[in-house]
Each structure stands twice: as C-alpha cells, then as structure tokens.
N, CA, C and O atoms as a GROMACS GRO file, in nm:
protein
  552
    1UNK      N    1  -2.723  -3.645  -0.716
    1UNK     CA    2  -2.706  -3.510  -0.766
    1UNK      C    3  -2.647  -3.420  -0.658
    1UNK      O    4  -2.561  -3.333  -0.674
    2UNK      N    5  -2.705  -3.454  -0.549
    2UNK     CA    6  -2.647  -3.378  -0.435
    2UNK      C    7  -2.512  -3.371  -0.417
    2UNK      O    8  -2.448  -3.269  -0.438
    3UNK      N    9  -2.453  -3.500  -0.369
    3UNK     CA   10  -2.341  -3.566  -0.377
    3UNK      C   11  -2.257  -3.479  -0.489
    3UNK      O   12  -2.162  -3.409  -0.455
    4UNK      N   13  -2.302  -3.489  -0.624
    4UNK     CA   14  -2.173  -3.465  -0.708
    4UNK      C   15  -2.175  -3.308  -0.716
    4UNK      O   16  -2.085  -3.245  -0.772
    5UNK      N   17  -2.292  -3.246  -0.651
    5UNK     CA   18  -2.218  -3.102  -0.632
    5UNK      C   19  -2.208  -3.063  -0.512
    5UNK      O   20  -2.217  -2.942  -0.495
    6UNK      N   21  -2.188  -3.146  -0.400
    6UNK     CA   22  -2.146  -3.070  -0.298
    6UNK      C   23  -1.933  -3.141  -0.348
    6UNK      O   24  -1.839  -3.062  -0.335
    7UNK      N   25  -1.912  -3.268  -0.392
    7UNK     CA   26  -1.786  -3.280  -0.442
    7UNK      C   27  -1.717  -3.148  -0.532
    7UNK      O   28  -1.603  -3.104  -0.541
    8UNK      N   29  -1.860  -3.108  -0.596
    8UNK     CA   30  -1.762  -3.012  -0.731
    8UNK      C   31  -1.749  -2.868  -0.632
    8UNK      O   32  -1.657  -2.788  -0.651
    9UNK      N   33  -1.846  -2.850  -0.534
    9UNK     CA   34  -1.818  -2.731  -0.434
    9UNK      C   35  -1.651  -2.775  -0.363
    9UNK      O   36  -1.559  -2.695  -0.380
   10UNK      N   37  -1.632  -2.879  -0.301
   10UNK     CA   38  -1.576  -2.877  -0.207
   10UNK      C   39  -1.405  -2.846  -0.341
   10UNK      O   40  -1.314  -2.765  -0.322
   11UNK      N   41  -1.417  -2.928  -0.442
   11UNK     CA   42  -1.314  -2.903  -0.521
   11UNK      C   43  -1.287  -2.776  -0.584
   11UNK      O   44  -1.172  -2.758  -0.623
   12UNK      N   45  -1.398  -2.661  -0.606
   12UNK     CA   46  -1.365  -2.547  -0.612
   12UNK      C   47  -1.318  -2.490  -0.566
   12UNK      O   48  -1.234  -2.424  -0.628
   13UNK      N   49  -1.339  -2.460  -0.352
   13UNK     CA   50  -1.312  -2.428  -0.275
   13UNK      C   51  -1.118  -2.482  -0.245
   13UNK      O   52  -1.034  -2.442  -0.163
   14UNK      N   53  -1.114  -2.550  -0.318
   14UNK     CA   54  -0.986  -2.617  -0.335
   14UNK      C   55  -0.908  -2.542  -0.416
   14UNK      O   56  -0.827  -2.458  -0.376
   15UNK      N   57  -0.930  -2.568  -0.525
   15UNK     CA   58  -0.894  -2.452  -0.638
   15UNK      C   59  -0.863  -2.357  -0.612
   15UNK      O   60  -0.742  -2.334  -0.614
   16UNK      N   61  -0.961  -2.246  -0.574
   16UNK     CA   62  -0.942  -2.144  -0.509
   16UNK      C   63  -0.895  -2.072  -0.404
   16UNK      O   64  -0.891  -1.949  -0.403
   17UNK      N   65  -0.848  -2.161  -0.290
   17UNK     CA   66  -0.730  -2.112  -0.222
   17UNK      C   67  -0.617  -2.167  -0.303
   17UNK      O   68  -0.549  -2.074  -0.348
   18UNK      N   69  -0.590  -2.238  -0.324
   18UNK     CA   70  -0.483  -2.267  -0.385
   18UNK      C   71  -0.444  -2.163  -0.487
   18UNK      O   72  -0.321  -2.149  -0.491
   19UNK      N   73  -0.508  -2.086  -0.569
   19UNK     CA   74  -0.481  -1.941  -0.670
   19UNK      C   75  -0.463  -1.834  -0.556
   19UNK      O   76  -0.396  -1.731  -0.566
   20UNK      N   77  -0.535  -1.876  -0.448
   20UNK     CA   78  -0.529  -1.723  -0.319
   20UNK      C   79  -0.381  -1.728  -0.260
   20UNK      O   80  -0.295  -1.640  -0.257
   21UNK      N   81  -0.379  -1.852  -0.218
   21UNK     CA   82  -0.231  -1.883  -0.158
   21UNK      C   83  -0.116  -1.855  -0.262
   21UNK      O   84  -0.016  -1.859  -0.190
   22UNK      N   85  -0.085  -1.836  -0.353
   22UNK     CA   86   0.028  -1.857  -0.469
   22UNK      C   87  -0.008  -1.677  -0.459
   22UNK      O   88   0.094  -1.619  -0.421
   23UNK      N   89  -0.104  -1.596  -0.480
   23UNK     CA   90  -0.147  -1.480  -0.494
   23UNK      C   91  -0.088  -1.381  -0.350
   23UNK      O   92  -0.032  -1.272  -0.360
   24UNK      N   93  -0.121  -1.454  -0.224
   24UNK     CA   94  -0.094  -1.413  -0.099
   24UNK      C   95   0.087  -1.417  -0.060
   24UNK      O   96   0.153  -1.350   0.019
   25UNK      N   97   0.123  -1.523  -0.150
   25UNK     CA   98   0.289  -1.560  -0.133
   25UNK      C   99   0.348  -1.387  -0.167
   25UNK      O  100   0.447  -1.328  -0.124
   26UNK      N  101   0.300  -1.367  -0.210
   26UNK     CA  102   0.361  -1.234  -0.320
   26UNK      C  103   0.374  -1.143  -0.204
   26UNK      O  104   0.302  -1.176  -0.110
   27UNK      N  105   0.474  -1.001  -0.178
   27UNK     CA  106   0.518  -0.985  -0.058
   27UNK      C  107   0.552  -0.809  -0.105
   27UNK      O  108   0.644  -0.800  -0.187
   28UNK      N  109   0.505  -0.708  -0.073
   28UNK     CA  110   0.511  -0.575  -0.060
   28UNK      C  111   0.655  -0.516   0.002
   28UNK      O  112   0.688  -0.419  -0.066
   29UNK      N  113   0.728  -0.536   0.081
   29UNK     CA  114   0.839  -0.523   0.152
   29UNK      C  115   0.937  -0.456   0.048
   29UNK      O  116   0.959  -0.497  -0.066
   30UNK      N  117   0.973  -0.381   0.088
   30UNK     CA  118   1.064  -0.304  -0.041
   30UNK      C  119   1.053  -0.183  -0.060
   30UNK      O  120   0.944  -0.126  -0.052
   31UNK      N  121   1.173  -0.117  -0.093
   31UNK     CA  122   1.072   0.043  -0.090
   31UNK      C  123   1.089   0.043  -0.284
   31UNK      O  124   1.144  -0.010  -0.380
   32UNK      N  125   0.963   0.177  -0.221
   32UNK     CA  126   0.914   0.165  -0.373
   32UNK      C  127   0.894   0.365  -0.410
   32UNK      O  128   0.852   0.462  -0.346
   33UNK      N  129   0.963   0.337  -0.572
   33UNK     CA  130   0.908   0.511  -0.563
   33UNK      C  131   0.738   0.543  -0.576
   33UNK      O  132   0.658   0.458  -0.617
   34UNK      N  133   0.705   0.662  -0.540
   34UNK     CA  134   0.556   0.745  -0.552
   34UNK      C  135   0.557   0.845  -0.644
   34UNK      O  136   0.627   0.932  -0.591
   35UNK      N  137   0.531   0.875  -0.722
   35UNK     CA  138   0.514   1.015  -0.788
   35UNK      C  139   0.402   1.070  -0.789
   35UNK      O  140   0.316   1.030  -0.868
   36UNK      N  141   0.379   1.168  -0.704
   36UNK     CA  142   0.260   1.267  -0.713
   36UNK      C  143   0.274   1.374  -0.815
   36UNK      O  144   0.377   1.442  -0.828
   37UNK      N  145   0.158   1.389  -0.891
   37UNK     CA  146   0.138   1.543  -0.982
   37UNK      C  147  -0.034   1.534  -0.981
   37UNK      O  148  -0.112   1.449  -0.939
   38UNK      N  149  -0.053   1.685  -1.057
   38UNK     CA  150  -0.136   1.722  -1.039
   38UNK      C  151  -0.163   1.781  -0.920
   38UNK      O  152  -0.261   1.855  -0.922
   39UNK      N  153  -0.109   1.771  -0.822
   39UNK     CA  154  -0.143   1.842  -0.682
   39UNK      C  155  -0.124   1.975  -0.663
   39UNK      O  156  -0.051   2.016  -0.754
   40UNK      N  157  -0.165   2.092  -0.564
   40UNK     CA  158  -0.106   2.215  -0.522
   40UNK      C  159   0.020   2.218  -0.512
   40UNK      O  160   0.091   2.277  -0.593
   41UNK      N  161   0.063   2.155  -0.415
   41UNK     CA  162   0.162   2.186  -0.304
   41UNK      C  163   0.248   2.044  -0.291
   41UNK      O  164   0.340   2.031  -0.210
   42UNK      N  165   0.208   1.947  -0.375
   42UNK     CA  166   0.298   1.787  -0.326
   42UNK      C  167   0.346   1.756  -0.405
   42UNK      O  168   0.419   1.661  -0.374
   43UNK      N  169   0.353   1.786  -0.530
   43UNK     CA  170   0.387   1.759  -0.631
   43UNK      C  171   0.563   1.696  -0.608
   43UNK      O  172   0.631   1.748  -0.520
   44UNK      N  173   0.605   1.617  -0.669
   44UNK     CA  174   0.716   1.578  -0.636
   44UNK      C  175   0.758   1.382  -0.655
   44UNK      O  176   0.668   1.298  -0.660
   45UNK      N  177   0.859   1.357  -0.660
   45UNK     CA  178   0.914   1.188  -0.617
   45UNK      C  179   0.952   1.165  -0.459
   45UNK      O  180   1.037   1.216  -0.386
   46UNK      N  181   0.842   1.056  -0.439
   46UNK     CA  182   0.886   1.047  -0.298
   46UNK      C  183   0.936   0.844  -0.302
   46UNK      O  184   0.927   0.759  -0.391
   47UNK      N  185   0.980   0.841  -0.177
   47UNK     CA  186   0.993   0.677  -0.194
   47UNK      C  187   0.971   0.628  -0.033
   47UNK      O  188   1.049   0.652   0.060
   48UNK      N  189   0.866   0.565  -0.027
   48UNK     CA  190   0.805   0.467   0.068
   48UNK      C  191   0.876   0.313   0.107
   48UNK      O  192   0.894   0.223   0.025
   49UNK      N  193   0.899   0.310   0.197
   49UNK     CA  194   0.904   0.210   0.232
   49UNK      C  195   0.841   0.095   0.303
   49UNK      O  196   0.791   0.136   0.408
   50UNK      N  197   0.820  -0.071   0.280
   50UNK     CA  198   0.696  -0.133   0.309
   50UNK      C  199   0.762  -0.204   0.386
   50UNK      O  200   0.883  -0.220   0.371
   51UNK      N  201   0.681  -0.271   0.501
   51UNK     CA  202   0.779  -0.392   0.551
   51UNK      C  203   0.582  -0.496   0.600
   51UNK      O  204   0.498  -0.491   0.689
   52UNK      N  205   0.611  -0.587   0.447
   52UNK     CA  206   0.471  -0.654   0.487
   52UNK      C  207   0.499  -0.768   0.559
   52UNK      O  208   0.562  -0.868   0.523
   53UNK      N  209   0.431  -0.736   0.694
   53UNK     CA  210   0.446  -0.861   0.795
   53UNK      C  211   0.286  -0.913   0.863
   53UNK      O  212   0.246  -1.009   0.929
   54UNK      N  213   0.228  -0.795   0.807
   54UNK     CA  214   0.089  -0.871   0.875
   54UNK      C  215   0.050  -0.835   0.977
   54UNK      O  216  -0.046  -0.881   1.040
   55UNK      N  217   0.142  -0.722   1.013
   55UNK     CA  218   0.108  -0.685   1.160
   55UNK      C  219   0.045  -0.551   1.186
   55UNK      O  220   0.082  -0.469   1.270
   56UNK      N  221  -0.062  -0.538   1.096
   56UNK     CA  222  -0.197  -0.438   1.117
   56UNK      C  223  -0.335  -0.499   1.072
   56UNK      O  224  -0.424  -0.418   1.048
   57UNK      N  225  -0.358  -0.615   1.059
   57UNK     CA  226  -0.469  -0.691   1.086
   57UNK      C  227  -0.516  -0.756   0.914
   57UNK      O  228  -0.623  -0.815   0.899
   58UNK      N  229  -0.426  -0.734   0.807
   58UNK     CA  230  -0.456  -0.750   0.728
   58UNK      C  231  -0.314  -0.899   0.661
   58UNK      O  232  -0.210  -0.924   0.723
   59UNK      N  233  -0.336  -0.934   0.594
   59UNK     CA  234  -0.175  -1.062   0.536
   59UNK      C  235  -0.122  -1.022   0.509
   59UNK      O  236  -0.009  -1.052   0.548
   60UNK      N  237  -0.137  -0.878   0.389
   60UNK     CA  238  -0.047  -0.782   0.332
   60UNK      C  239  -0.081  -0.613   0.391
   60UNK      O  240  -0.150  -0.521   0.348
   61UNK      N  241   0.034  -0.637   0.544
   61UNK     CA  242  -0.005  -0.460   0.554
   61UNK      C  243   0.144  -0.502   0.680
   61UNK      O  244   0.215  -0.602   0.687
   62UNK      N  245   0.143  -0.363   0.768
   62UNK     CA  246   0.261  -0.358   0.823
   62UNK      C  247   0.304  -0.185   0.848
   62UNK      O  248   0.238  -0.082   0.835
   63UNK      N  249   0.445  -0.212   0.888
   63UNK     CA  250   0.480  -0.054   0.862
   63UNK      C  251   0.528  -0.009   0.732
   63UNK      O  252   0.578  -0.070   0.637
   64UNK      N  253   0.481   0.182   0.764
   64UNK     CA  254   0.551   0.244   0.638
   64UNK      C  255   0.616   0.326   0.660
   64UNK      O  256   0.587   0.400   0.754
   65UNK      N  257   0.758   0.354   0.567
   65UNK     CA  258   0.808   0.479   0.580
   65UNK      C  259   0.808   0.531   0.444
   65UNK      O  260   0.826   0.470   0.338
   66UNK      N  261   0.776   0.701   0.473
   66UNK     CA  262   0.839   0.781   0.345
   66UNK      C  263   0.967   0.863   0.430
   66UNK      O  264   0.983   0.921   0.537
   67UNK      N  265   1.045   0.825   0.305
   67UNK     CA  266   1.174   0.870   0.316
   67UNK      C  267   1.183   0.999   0.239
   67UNK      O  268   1.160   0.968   0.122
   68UNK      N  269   1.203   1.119   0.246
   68UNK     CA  270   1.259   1.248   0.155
   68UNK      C  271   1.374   1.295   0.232
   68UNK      O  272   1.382   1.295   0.355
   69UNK      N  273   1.467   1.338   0.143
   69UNK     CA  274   1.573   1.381   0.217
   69UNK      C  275   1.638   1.258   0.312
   69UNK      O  276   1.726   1.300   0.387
   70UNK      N  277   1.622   1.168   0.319
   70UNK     CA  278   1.672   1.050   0.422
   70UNK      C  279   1.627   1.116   0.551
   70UNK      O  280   1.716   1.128   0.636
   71UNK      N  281   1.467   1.176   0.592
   71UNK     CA  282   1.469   1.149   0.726
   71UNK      C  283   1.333   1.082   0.752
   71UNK      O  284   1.230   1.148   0.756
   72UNK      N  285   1.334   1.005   0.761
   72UNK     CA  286   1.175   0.889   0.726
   72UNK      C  287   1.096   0.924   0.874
   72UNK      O  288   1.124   0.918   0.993
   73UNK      N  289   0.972   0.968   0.785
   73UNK     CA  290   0.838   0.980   0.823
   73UNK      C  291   0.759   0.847   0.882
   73UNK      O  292   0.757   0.757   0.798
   74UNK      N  293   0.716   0.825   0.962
   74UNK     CA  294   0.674   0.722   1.003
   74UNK      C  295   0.520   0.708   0.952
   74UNK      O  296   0.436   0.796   0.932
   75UNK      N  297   0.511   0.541   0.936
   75UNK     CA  298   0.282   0.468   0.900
   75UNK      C  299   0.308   0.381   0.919
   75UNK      O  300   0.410   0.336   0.973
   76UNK      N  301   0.173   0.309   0.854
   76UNK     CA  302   0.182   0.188   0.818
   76UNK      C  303   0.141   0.182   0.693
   76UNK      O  304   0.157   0.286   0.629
   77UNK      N  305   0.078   0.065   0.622
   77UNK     CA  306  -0.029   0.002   0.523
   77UNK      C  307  -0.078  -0.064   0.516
   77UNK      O  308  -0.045  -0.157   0.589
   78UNK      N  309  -0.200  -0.085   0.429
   78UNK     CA  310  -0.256  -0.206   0.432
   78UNK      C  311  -0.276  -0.265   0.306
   78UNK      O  312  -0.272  -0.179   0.218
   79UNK      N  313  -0.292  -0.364   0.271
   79UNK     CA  314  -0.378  -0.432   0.116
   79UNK      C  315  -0.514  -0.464   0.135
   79UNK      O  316  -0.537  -0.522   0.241
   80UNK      N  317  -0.598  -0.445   0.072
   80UNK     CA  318  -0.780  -0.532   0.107
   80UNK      C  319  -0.815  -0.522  -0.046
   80UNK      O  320  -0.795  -0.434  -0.130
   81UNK      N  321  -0.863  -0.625  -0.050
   81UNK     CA  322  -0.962  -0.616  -0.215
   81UNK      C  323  -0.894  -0.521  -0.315
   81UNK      O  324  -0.956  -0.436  -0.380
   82UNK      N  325  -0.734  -0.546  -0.322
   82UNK     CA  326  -0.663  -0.512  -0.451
   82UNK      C  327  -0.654  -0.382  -0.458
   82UNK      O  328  -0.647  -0.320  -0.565
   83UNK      N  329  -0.653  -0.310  -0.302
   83UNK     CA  330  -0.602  -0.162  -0.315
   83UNK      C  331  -0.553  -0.140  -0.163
   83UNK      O  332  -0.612  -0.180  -0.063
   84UNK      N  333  -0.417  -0.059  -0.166
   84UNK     CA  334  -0.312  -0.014  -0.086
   84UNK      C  335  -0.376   0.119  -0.034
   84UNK      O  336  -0.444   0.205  -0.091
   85UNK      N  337  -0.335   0.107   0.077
   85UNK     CA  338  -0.344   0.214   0.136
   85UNK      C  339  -0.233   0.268   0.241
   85UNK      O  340  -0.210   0.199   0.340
   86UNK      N  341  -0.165   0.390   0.220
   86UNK     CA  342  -0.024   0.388   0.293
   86UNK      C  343  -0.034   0.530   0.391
   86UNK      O  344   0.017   0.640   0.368
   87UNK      N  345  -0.094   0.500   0.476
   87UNK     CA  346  -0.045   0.669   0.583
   87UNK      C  347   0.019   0.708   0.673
   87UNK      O  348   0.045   0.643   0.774
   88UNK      N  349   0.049   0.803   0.653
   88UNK     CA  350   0.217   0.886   0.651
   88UNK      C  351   0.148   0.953   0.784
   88UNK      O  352   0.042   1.016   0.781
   89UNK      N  353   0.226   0.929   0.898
   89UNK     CA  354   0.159   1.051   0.998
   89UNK      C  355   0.319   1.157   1.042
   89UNK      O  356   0.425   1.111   1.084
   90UNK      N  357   0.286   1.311   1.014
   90UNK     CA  358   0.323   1.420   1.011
   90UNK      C  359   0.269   1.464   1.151
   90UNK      O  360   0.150   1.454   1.179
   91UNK      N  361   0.375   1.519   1.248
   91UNK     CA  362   0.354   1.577   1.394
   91UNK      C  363   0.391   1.723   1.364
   91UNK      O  364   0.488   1.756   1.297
   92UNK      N  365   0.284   1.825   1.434
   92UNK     CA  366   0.328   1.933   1.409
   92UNK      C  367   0.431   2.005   1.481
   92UNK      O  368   0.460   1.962   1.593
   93UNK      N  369   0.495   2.115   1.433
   93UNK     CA  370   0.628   2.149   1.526
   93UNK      C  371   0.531   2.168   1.639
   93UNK      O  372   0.553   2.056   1.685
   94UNK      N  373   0.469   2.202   1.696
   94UNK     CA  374   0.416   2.210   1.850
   94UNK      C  375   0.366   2.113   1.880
   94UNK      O  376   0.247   2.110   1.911
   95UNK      N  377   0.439   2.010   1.879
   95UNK     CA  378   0.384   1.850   1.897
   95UNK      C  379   0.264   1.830   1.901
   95UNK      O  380   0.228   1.760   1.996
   96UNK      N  381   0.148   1.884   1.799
   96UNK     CA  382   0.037   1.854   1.818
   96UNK      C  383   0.036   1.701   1.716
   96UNK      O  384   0.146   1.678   1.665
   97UNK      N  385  -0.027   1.643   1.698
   97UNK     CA  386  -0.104   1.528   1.653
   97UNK      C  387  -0.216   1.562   1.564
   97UNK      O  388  -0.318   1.616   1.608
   98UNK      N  389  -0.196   1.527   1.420
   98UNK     CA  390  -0.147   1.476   1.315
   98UNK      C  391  -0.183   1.547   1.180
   98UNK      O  392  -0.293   1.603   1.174
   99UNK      N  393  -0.117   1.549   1.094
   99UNK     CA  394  -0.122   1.577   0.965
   99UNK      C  395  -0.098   1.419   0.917
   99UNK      O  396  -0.020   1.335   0.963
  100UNK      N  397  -0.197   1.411   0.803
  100UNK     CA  398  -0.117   1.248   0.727
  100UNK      C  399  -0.109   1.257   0.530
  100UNK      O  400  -0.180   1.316   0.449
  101UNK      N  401  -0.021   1.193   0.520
  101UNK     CA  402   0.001   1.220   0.359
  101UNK      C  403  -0.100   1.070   0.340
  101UNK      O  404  -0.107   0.995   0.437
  102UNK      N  405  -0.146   1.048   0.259
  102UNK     CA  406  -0.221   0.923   0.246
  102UNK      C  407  -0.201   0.875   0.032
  102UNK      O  408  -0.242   0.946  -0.060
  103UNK      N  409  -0.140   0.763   0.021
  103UNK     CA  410  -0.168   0.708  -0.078
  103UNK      C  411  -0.199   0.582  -0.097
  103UNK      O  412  -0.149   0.485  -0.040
  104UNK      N  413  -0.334   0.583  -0.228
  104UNK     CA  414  -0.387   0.496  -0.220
  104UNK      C  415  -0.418   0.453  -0.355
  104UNK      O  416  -0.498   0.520  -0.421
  105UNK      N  417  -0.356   0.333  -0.411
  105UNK     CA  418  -0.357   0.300  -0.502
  105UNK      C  419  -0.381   0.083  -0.546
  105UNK      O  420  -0.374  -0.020  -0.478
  106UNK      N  421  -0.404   0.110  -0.670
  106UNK     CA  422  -0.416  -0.070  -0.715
  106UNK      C  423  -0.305  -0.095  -0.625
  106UNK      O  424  -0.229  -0.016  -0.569
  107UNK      N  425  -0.312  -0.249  -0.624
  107UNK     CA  426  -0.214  -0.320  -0.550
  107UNK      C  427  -0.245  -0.507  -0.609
  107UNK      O  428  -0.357  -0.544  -0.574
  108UNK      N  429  -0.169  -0.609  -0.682
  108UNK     CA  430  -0.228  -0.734  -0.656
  108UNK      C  431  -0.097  -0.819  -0.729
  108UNK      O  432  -0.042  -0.803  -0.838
  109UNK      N  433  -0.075  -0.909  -0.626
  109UNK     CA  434   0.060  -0.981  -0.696
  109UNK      C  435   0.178  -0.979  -0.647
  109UNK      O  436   0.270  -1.058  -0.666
  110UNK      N  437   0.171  -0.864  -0.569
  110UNK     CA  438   0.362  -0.771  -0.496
  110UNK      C  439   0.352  -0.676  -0.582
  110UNK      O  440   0.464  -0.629  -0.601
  111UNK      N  441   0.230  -0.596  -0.678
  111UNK     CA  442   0.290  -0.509  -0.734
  111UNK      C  443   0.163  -0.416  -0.713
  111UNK      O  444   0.048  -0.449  -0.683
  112UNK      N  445   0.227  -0.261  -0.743
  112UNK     CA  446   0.182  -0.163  -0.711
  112UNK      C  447   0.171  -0.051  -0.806
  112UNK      O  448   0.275   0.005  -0.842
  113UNK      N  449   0.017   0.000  -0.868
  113UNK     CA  450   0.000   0.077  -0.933
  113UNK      C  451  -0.008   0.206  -0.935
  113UNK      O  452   0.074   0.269  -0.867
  114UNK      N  453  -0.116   0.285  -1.021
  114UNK     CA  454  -0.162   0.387  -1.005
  114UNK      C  455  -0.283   0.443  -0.879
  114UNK      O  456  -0.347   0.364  -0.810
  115UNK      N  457  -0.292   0.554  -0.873
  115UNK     CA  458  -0.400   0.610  -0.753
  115UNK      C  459  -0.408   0.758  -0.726
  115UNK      O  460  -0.419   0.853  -0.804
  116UNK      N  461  -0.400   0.754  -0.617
  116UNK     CA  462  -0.457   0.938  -0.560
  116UNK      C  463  -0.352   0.954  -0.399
  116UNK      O  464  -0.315   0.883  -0.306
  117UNK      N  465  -0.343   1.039  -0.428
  117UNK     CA  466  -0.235   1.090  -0.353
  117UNK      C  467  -0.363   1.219  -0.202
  117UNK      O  468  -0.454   1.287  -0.249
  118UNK      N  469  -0.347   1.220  -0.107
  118UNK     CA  470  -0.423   1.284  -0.053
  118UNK      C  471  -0.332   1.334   0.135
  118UNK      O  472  -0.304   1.274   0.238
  119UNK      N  473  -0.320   1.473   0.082
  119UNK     CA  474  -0.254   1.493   0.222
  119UNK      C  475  -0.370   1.600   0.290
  119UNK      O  476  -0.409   1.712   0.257
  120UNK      N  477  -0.402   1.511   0.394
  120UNK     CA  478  -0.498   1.534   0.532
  120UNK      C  479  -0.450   1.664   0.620
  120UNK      O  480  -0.341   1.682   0.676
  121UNK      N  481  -0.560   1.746   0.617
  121UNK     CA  482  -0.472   1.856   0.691
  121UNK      C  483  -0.396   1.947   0.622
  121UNK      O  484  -0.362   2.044   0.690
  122UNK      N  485  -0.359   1.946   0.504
  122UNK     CA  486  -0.294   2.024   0.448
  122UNK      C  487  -0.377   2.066   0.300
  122UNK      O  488  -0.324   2.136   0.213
  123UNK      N  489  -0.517   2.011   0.288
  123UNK     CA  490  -0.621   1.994   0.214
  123UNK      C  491  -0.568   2.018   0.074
  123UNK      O  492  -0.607   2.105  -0.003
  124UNK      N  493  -0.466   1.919   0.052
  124UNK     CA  494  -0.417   1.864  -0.076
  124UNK      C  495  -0.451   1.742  -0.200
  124UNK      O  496  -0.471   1.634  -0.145
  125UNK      N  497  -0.459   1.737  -0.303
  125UNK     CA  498  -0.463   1.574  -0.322
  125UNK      C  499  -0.433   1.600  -0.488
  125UNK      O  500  -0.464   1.692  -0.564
  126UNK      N  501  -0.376   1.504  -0.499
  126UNK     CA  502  -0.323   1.463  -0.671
  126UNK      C  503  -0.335   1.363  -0.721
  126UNK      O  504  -0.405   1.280  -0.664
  127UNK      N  505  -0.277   1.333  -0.836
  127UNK     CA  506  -0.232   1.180  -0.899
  127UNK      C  507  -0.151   1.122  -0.843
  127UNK      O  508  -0.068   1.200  -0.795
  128UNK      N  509  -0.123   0.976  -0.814
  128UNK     CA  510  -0.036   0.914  -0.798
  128UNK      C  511   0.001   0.784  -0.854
  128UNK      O  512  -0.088   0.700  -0.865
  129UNK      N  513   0.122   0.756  -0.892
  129UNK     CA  514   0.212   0.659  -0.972
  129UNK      C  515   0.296   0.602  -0.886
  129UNK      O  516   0.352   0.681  -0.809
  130UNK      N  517   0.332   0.437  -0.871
  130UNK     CA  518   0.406   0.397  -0.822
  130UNK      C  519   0.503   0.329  -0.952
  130UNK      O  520   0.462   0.267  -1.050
  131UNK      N  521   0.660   0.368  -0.911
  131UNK     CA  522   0.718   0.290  -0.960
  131UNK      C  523   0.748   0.154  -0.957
  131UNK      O  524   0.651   0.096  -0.907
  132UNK      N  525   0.851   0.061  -0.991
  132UNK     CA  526   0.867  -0.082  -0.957
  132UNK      C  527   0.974  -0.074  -0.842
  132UNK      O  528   1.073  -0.001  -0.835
  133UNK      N  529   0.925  -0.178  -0.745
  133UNK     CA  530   1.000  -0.218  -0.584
  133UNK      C  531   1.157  -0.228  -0.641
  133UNK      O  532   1.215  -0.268  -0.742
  134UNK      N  533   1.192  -0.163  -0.509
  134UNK     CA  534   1.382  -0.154  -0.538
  134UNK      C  535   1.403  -0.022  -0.645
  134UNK      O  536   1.523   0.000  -0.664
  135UNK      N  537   1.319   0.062  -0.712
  135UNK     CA  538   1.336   0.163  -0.802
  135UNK      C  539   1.368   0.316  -0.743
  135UNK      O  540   1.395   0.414  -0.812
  136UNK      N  541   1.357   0.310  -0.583
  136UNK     CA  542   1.402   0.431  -0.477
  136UNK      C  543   1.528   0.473  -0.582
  136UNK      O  544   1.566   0.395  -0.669
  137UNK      N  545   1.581   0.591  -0.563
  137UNK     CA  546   1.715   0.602  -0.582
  137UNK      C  547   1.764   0.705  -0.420
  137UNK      O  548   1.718   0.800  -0.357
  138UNK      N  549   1.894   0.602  -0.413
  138UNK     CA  550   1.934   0.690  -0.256
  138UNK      C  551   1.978   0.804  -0.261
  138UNK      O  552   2.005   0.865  -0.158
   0.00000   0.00000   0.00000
C-alpha cells in the first residue's frame, strides 16, 4: 500500500510540473496597453512595456517601461500566484526619490487582465484594464 502511493505521489509530482512548465513557457515581454478610469487625476491609455527575463527574483518578472508621449518611465515587474505587479518609479523635478505609478492586475498564461491602478505619492488609484500584447499604438 505504501509502495503504490508513494508511486502515485511521485507520478503526480510528475504531472504537475509538467502543466507548470508548459504554463511557465508562456512569456510577458511585449508591450501591452493599460487603461486606467475611475481615478482623480490618471485617468487615461497608457502602454507598458515588459521584458520577462527573470531578472528580479521571480521566472516571470524583469524590467518595465511606461511609455506616454514616447518618453519611457523606468520599473520593473513581477508575476507570483497569478498576479502582476508593475512599478513605475517617477523622480521629482528636484531630484528627490520617488513617486511610483503601480499596476496590479490577474496575470496567467502570457496574458494579462483586469486590476487597480495605484499612484504612490500622488494619493491616486482607479480601475485598471489591460489590453492584448502588441495592442500599444505608436
């Protein structure tokens, strides 16, 4: 009895990366539009850009840019347990350190949903909508 469920463990554990890995293949990189409403002051289409390489401690995270006007804002992001998180860090004209736009929404697959929009420092926050990757317009 032992035997045939430590086999049916070890074959689950099988299974299941194998759905994680095919799940993990899937790749954020791309810019993507944002639409905030509901907010004060942010209301608007913005478009982010992802570049998922893994290189902020997570498989799916990396740098971010929001682009408005073509002069991109510098972050990063991350993915964890099927939600994105993308922050925008804003320097003030007296080079102080930091204002951040923060959105945070579903995420699972390469694709990217709905959420909340929240700019730090500027004690803002709304709805937020992501469109589909490659949907920026320049």
């Amino acid at each position: 009895m032992t035997r045939q469920l430590r086999s049916f463990s070890i074959s689950f554990v099988i299974v299941v990366s194998a759905f994680t890995g095919a799940a993990m293949a899937q790749s954020y990189t791309g810019d993507w539009p944002a639409i905030v409403t509901h907010s004060q002051r942010s209301n608007g289409n913005y478009c982010i850009t992802l570049n998922d390489d893994g290189s902020y401690g997570a498989p799916h995270s990396g740098e971010a840019k929001l682009v408005p006007n073509n002069t991109p804002y510098p972050g990063y992001f991350t993915v964890v347990d099927g939600i994105i998180t993308v922050a925008i860090t804003y320097v003030s004209g007296a080079g102080d350190c930091c204002s951040y736009q923060v959105f945070t929404a579903r995420a699972g697959d390469g694709e990217i949903s709905s959420g909340v929009f929240n700019y730090l420092g500027n004690t803002d926050i709304g709805l937020l909508t992501f469109g589909k990757k490659g949907g920026c317009s320049n």
